[in-house]
FIVO-297892 format. One record per residue (C-alpha): x, y, z. Coordinates in steps of 0.5 Angstrom, whole numbers, plus 500, padded with zeros to 3 digits. Layout:
% FIVO-297892
[site [X, Y, Z]]
...
//
This chain:
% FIVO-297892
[site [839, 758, 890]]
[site [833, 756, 894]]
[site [827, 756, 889]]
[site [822, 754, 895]]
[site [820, 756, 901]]
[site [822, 752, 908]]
[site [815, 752, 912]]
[site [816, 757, 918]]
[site [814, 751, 923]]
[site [821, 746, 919]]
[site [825, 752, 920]]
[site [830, 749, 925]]
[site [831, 743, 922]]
[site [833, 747, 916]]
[site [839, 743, 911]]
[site [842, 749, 909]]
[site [849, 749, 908]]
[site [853, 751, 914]]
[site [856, 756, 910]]
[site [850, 759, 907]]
[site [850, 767, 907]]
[site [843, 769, 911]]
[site [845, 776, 913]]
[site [850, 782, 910]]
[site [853, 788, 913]]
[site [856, 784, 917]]
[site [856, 777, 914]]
[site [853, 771, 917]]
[site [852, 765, 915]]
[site [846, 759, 917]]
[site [852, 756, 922]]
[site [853, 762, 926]]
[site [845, 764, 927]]
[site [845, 756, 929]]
[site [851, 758, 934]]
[site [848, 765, 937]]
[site [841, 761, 938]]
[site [844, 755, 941]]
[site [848, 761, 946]]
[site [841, 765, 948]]
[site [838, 757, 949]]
[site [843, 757, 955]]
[site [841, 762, 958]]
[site [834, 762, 958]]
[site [829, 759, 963]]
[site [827, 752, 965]]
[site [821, 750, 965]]
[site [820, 756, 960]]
[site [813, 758, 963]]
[site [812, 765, 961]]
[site [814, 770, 953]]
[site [819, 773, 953]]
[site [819, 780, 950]]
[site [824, 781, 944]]
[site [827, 788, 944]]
[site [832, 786, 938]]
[site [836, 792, 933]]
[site [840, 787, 930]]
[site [835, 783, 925]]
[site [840, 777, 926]]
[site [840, 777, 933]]
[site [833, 777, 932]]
[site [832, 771, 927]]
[site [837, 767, 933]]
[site [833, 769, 939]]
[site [827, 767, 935]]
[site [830, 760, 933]]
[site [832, 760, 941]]
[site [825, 761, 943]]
[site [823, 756, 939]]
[site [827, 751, 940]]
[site [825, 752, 948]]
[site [817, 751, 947]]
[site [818, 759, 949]]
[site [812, 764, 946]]
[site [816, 771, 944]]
[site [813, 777, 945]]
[site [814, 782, 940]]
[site [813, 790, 941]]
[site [815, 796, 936]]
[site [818, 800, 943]]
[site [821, 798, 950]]
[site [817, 805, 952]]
[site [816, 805, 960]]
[site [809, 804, 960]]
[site [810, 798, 954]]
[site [815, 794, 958]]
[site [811, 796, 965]]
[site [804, 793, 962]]
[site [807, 786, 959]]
[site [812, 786, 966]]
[site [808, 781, 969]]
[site [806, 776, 963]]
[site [814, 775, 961]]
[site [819, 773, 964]]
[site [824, 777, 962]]
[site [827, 781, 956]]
[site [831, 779, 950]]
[site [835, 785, 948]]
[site [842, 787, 945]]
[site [840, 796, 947]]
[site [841, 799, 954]]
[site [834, 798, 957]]
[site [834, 802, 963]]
[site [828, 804, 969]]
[site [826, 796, 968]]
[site [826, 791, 974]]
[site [826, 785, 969]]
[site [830, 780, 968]]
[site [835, 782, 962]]
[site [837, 777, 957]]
[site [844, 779, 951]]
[site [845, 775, 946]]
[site [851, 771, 946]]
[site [853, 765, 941]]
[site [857, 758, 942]]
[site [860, 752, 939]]
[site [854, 748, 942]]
[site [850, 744, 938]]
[site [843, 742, 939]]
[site [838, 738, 936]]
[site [833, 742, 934]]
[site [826, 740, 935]]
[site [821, 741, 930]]
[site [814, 745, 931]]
[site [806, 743, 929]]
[site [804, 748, 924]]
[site [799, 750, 929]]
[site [804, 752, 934]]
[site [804, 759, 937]]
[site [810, 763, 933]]
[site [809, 769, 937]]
[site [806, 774, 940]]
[site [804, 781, 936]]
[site [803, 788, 941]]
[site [800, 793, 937]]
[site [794, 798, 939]]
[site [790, 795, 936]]
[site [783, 797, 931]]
[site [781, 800, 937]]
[site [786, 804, 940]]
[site [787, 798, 947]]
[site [794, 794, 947]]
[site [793, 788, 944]]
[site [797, 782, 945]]
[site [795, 778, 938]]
[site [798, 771, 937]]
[site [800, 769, 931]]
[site [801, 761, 930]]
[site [807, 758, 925]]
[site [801, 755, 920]]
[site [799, 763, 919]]
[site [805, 766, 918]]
[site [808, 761, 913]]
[site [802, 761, 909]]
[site [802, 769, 908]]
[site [810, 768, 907]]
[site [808, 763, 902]]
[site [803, 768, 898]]
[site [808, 773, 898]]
[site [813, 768, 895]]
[site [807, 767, 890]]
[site [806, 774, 888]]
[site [812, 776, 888]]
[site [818, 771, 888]]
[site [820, 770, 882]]
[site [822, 777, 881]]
[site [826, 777, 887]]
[site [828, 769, 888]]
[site [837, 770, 890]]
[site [836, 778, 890]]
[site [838, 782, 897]]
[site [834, 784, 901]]
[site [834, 792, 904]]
[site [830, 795, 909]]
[site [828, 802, 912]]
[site [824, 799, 916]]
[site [823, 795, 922]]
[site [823, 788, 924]]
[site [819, 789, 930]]
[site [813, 790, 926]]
[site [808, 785, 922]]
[site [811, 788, 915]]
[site [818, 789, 916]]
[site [818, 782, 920]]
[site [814, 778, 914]]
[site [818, 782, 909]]
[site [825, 783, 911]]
[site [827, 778, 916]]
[site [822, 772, 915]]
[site [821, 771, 908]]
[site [828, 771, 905]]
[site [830, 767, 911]]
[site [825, 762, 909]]
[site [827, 763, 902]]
[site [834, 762, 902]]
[site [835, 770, 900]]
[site [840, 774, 904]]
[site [837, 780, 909]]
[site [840, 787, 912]]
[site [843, 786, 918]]
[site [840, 794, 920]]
[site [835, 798, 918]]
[site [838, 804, 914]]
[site [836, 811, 916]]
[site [838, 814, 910]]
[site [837, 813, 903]]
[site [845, 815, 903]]
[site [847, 808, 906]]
[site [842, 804, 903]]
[site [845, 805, 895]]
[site [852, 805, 899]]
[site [851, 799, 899]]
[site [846, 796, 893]]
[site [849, 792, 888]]
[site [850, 793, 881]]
[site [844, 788, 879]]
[site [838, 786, 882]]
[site [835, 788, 890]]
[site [828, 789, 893]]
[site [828, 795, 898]]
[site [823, 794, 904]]
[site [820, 801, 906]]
[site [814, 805, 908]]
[site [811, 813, 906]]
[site [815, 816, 911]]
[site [821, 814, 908]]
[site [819, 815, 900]]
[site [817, 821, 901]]
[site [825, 823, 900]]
[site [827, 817, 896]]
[site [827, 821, 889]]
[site [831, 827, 891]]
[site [836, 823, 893]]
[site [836, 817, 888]]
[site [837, 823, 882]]
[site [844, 824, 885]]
[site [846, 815, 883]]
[site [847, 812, 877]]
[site [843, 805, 878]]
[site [839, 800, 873]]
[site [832, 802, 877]]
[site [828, 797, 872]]
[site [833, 792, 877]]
[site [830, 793, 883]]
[site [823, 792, 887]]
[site [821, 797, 892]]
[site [815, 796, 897]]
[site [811, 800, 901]]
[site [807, 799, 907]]
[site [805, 802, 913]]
[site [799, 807, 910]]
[site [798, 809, 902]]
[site [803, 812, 898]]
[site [801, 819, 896]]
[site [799, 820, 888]]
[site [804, 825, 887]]
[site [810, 821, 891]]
[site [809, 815, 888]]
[site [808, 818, 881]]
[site [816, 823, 883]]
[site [818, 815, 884]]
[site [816, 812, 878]]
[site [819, 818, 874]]
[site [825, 817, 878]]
[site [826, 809, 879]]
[site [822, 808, 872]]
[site [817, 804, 876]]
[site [812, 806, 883]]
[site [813, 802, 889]]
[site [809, 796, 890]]
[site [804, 797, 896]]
[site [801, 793, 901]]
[site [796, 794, 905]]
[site [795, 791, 912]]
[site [795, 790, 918]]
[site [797, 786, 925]]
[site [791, 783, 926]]
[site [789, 782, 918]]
[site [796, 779, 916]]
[site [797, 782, 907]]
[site [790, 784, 905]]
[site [792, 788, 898]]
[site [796, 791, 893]]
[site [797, 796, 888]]
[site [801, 800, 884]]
[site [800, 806, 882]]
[site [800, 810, 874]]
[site [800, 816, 871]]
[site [794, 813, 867]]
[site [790, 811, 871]]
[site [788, 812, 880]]
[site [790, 805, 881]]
[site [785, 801, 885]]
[site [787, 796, 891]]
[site [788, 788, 888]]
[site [787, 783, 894]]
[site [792, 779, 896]]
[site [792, 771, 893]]
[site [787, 768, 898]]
[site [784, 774, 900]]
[site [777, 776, 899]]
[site [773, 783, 900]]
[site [767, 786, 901]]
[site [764, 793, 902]]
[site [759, 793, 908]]
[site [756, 800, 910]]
[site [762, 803, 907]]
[site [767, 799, 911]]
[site [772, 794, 908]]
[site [771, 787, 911]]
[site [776, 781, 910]]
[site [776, 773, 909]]
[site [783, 772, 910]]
[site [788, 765, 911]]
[site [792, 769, 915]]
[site [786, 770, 921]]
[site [784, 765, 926]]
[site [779, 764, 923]]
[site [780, 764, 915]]
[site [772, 761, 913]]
[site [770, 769, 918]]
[site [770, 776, 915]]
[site [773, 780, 919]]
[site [771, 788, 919]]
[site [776, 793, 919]]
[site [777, 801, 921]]
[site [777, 802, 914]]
[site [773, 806, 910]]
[site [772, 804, 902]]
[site [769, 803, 895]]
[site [768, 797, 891]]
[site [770, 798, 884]]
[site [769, 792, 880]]
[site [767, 786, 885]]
[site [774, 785, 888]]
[site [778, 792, 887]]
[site [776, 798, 891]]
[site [779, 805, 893]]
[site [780, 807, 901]]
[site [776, 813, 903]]
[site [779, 814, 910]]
[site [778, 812, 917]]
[site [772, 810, 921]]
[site [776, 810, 926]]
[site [780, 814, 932]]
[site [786, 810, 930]]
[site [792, 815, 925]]
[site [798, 813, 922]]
[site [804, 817, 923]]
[site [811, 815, 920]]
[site [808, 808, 919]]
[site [806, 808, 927]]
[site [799, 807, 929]]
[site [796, 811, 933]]
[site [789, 812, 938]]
[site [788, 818, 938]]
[site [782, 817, 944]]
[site [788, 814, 948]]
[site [794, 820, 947]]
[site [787, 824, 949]]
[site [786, 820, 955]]
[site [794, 820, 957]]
[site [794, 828, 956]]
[site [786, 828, 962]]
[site [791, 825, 967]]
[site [795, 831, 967]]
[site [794, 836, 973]]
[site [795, 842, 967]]
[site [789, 838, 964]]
[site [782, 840, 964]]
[site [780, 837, 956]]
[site [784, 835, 950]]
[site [783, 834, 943]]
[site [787, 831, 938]]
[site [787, 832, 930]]
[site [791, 830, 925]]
[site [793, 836, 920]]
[site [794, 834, 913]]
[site [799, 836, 909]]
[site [800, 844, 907]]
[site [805, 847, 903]]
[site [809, 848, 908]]
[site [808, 842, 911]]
[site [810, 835, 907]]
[site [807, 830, 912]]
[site [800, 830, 916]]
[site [802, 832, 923]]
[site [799, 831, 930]]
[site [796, 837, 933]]
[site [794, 837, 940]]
[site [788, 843, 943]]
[site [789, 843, 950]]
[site [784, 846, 956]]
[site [787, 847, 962]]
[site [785, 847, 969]]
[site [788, 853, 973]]
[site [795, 849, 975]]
[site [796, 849, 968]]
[site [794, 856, 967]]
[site [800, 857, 972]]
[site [804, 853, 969]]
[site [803, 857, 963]]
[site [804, 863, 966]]
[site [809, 861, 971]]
[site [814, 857, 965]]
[site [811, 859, 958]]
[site [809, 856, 953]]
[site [815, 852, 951]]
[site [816, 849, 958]]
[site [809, 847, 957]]
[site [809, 843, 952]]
[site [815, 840, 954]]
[site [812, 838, 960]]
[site [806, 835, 957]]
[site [811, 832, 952]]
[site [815, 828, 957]]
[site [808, 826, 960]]
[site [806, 823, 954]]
[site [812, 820, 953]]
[site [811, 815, 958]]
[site [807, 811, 953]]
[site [808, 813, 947]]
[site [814, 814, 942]]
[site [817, 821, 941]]
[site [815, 821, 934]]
[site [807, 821, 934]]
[site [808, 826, 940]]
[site [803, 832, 938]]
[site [808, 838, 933]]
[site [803, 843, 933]]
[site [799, 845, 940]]
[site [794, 850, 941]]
[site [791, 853, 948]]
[site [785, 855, 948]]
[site [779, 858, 955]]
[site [774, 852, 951]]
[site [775, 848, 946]]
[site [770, 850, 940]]
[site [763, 846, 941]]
[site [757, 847, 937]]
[site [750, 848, 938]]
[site [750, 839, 938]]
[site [755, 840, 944]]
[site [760, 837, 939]]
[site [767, 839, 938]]
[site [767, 838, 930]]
[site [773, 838, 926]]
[site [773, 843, 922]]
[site [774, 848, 928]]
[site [779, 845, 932]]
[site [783, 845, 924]]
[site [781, 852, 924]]
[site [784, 854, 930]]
[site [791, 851, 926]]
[site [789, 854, 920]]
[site [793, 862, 917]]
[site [789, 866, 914]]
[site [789, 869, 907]]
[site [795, 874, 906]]
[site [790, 878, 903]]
[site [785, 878, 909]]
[site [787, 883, 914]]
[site [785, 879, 921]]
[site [785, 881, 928]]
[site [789, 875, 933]]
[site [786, 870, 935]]
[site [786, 870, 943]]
[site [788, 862, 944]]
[site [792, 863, 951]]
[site [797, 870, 953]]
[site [803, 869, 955]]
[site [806, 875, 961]]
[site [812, 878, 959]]
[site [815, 884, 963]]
[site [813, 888, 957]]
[site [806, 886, 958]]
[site [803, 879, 954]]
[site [804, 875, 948]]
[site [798, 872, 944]]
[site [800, 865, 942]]
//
């Protein structure tokens, strides 16, 4: 057992035994990783004047093309999806892809993984080299291609081993959780692999295969909201010793009554963390039944509350000695500890994937069926577990035509395909709504209380006459939508 952690910058140089297990399902040792690593180094350009872009599932074969880029002086870029309009933004800046899935529609040069018997000798990098490169909407809704240097993400590792290693020195770690996020890629790939811990090859999609595979003592499990919301139905059907496993949430904060389902459940709520790309960890919390808990920053961390939004001073930012404003809206309890209080923002979370809602709005304005749009999201219902993206669109009479013409289905599929252009299917709006003019007030603004009651069911005890948002014409007339 490794009872230190490895700097980021040493990683390459690392004197792990060649049979030391790095991955599970299936297993990998450290000299296969240095052996698939060596196979992507020969295939990678020279002089090596441009990122690559990393588009990985496997998180072993992540972890080699990481060290192979490393190893060439190479800065990796990192984005959540190879969406057509991703790719075709970075197209110019790398020089080509690095992937083990089919990527099709690109005119890039593509990259596989490969391993060999070929040894090198690995070269050692500065803590103040660029690691890689993040590519995230950022707080304001534009892409951003935000660097992160070695020194950064070995520091915020090195905290995390801090808070948290001593509970999870030698255990396994599980994920339902991506590695090409900043959360998954600190959590699940780089902290066990600088710690001498073992990681999941794949990310489990179903809570069914992850306790296949837990073994009877200790583990952590790496996940987010989206995932925990239906880990206490499934957990009641495992026999297990749940004081032995460590669960973390990141990605949005964990409802009170799903933390409280899980700690009822698996005898203690999850860990969560709140974060960002940009910031790095800023703080966690755990939350009771006795007590709404608040968020504690992170060892090294610093906050503050200005005009009612939550500012960072953080090792893990360029500039640690700076503070940094963030989208979040927040209450100072005691000094250090506070309670969020929403967005300030146009930027939502869904299923853990940040989204801008200014930007989808402008995607939709591109579209010949489009005269204005509107983008809102619904929070929970009894019918409804998770908040949903809704969609208010105005058409122009080509979009009239079409929803004449098609119908509604036809409609959103087309908008749907429009938008997935740039944006992955699961933060495409699941609710539509189509009506002759969005409701402005007499400020000439669209507040959100009207276009949520254009989503909202009216009492059953309140007879009400429809509500005309558009009609669809059928040979028996027309149906109100």
């Amino acid at each position: 057992m490794i009872s230190t952690i490895i700097p980021l910058h040493k990683l390459l140089t690392a004197d792990y035994p060649a049979e030391h297990t790095v991955c599970w399902h299936p297993r990998k040792t450290w000299a296969e990783l240095q052996g698939m690593a060596a196979g992507i180094v020969s295939q990678l350009s020279d002089p090596a004047d441009k990122p690559w872009l990393l588009a990985l599932d496997s998180a072993f074969h992540f972890a080699a093309a990481l060290l192979a880029c490393w190893q060439k002086g190479i800065t990796p870029i990192v984005a959540p999806d190879t969406q057509p309009g991703t790719v075709q933004q970075l197209q110019s800046v790398i020089a080509g892809i690095l992937t083990d899935r089919r990527i099709t529609g690109v005119d890039t040069h593509i990259v596989s993984p490969i391993a060999t018997d070929s040894l090198l000798t690995w070269v050692p990098r500065a803590p103040q080299d660029r690691a890689l490169e993040l590519f995230t909407s950022g707080s304001t809704g534009t892409r951003k291609r935000i660097p992160k240097t070695f020194a950064q993400l070995a520091d915020e590792i090195a905290m995390l081993h801090q808070q948290w290693g001593r509970k999870l020195q030698g255990v396994p770690y599980f994920a339902t959780v991506s590695h090409l996020h900043i959360y998954g890629l600190l959590f699940r790939l780089l902290w066990p692999l600088c710690g001498g811990d073992v990681f999941l090859d794949r990310s489990g999609l179903y809570w069914e295969e992850i306790f296949g595979q837990l073994p009877a003592g200790p583990a952590s499990i790496i996940s987010s909201p989206a995932h925990l919301i239906h880990l206490p139905q499934v957990a009641r059907q495992y026999s297990h010793d749940w004081r032995n496993i460590v669960i973390f949430s990141s990605g949005g904060p964990l409802g009170r009554e799903t933390a409280l389902h899980i700690a009822e459940v698996c005898s203690q709520a999850p860990i969560e963390v709140l974060g960002s790309t940009e910031t790095g960890g800023i703080a966690f919390r755990q939350q009771t039944r006795s007590l709404d808990w608040p968020w504690h920053p992170l060892p090294g961390v610093t906050i503050r509350v200005q005009n009612g939004l939550l500012e960072v001073r953080s090792p893990f930012l360029p500039e640690p000695t700076a503070w940094l404003r963030t989208g979040d809206c927040a209450e100072l309890v005691d000094g250090q500890r506070f309670h969020l209080r929403g967005r300030a923002d146009q930027i939502v979370k869904l299923s853990e994937k940040r989204l801008s809602l200014t930007a989808m709005e402008s995607k939709l304005l591109q579209h010949e069926a489009v005269e204005e749009a509107r983008m809102i999201l619904l929070p929970p219902q009894p019918h409804m577990e998770r908040s949903h993206l809704a969609a208010v669109v105005v058409l122009t009479q080509q979009g009239r035509r079409l929803l004449e013409g098609g119908g509604t289905s036809s409609l959103i599929g087309t908008l749907r395909d429009h938008l997935m252009h740039d944006f992955e299917p699961v933060t495409l709006p699941r609710l539509w709504r189509f009506p002759e003019a969005l409701p402005y007030n007499t400020q000439g603004k669209v507040a959100a209380e009207d276009l949520l009651s254009l989503f909202q069911e009216p009492p059953l005890d309140q007879p009400t006459d429809p509500l005309l948002l558009a009609k669809e014409d059928t040979k028996a007339g027309y149906v109100l939508l």
